[in-house]
C-alpha beads as a LAMMPS data file, in Angstrom:
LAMMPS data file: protein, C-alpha beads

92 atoms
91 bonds

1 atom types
1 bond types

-500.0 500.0 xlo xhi
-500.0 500.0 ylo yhi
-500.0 500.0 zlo zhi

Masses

1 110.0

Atoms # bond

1 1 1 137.206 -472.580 -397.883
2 1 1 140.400 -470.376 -396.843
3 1 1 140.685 -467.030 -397.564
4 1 1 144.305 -466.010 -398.481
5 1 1 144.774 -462.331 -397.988
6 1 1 148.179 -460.983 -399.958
7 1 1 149.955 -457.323 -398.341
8 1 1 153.220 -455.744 -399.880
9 1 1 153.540 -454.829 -403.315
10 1 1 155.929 -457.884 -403.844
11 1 1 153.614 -460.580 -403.305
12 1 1 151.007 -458.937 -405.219
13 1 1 153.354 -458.504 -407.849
14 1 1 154.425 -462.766 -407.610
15 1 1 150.162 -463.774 -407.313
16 1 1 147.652 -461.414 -409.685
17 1 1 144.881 -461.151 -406.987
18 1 1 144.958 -459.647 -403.516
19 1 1 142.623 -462.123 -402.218
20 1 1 142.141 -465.795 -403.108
21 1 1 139.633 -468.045 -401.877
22 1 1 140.928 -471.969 -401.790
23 1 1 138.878 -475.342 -401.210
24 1 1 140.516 -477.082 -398.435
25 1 1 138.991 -480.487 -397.318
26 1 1 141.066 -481.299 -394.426
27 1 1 143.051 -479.401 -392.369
28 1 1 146.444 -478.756 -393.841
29 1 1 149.846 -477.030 -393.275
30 1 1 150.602 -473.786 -394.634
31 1 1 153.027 -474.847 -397.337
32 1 1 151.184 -477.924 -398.173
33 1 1 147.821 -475.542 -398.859
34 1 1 150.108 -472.942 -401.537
35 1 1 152.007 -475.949 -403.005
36 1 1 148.425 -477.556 -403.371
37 1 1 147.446 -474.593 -405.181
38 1 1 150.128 -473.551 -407.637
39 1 1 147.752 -471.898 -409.944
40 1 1 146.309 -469.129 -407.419
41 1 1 149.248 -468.919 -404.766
42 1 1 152.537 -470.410 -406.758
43 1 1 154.248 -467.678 -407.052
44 1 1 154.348 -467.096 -403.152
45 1 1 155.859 -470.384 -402.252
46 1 1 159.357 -468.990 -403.609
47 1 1 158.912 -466.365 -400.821
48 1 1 157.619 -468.797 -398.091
49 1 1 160.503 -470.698 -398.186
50 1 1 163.288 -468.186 -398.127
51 1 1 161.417 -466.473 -395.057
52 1 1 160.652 -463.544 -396.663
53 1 1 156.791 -464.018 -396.472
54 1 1 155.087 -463.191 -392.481
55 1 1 152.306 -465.185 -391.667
56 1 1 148.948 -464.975 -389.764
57 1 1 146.393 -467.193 -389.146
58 1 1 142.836 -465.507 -387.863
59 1 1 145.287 -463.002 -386.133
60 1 1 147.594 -465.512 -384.699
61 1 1 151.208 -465.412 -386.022
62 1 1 151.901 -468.530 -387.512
63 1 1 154.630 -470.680 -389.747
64 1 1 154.617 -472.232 -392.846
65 1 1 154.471 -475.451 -390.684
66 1 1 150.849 -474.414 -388.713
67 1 1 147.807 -475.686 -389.800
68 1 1 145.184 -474.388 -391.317
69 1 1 141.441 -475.475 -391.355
70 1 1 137.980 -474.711 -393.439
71 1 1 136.761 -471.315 -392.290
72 1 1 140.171 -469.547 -391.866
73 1 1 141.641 -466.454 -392.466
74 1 1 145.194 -466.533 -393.712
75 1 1 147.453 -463.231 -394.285
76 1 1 150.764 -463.228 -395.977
77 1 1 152.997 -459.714 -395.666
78 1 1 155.970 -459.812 -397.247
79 1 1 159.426 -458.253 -395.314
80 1 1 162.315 -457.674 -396.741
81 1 1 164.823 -458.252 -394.048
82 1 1 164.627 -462.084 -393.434
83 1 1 166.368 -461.953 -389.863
84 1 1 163.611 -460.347 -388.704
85 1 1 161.246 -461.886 -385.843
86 1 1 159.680 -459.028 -384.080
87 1 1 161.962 -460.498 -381.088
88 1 1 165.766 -459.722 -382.659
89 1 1 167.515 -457.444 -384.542
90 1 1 165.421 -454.267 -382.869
91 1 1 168.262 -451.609 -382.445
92 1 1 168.960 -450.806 -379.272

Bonds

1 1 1 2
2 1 2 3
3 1 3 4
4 1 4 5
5 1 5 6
6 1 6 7
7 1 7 8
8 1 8 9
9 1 9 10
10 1 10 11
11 1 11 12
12 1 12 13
13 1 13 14
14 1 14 15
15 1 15 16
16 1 16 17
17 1 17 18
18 1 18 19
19 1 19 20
20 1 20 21
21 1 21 22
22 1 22 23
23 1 23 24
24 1 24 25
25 1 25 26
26 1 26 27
27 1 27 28
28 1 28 29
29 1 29 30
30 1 30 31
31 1 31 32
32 1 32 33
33 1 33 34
34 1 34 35
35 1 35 36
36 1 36 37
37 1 37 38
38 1 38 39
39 1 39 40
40 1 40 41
41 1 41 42
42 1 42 43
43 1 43 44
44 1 44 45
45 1 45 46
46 1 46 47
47 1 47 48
48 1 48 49
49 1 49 50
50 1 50 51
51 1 51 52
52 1 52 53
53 1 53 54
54 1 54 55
55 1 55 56
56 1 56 57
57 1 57 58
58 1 58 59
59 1 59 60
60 1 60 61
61 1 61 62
62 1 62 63
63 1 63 64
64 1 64 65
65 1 65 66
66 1 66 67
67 1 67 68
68 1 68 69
69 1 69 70
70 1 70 71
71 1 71 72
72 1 72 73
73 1 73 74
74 1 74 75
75 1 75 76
76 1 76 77
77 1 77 78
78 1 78 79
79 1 79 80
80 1 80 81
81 1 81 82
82 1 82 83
83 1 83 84
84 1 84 85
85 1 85 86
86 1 86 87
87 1 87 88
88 1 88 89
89 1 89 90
90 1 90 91
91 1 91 92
């Protein structure tokens, strides 16, 4: 089981529930778990792919390429500037 945890009102607004709980039975990338599960996390794919959705992994930034296992903890924020990489773009 992963726990998906959802933060910004525009994700909550694309999936109905904060938190989802999905059955994973093998270790799996990020994209490949939400396009699994179309259903509870469809409408967040949309923002996956266009970069607009941050991801962590049991407090670990990740990508929609890292993989996630049984037991994890997976957060999605959304941001709204999609340049942004906590390294760039900070005003100087």
């Amino acid at each position: 089981m992963v726990t998906v945890l959802l933060f910004g009102q525009t994700l909550r607004d694309a999936v109905p529930e904060s938190e989802v709980e999905v059955s994973l039975h093998e270790p799996m990338t990020v994209k490949k778990l939400i396009e699994s599960n179309p259903e509870q996390l469809g409408g967040v794919l949309r923002y996956l792919v266009s970069r607009e959705a941050l991801i962590t992994i049991n407090k670990k930034v990740g990508s929609e390429d890292s993989l996630v296992k049984d037991g994890d903890l997976l957060k999605l924020s959304f941001q709204s500037h999609t340049t942004y990489d906590g390294t760039r773009d900070i005003p100087t």
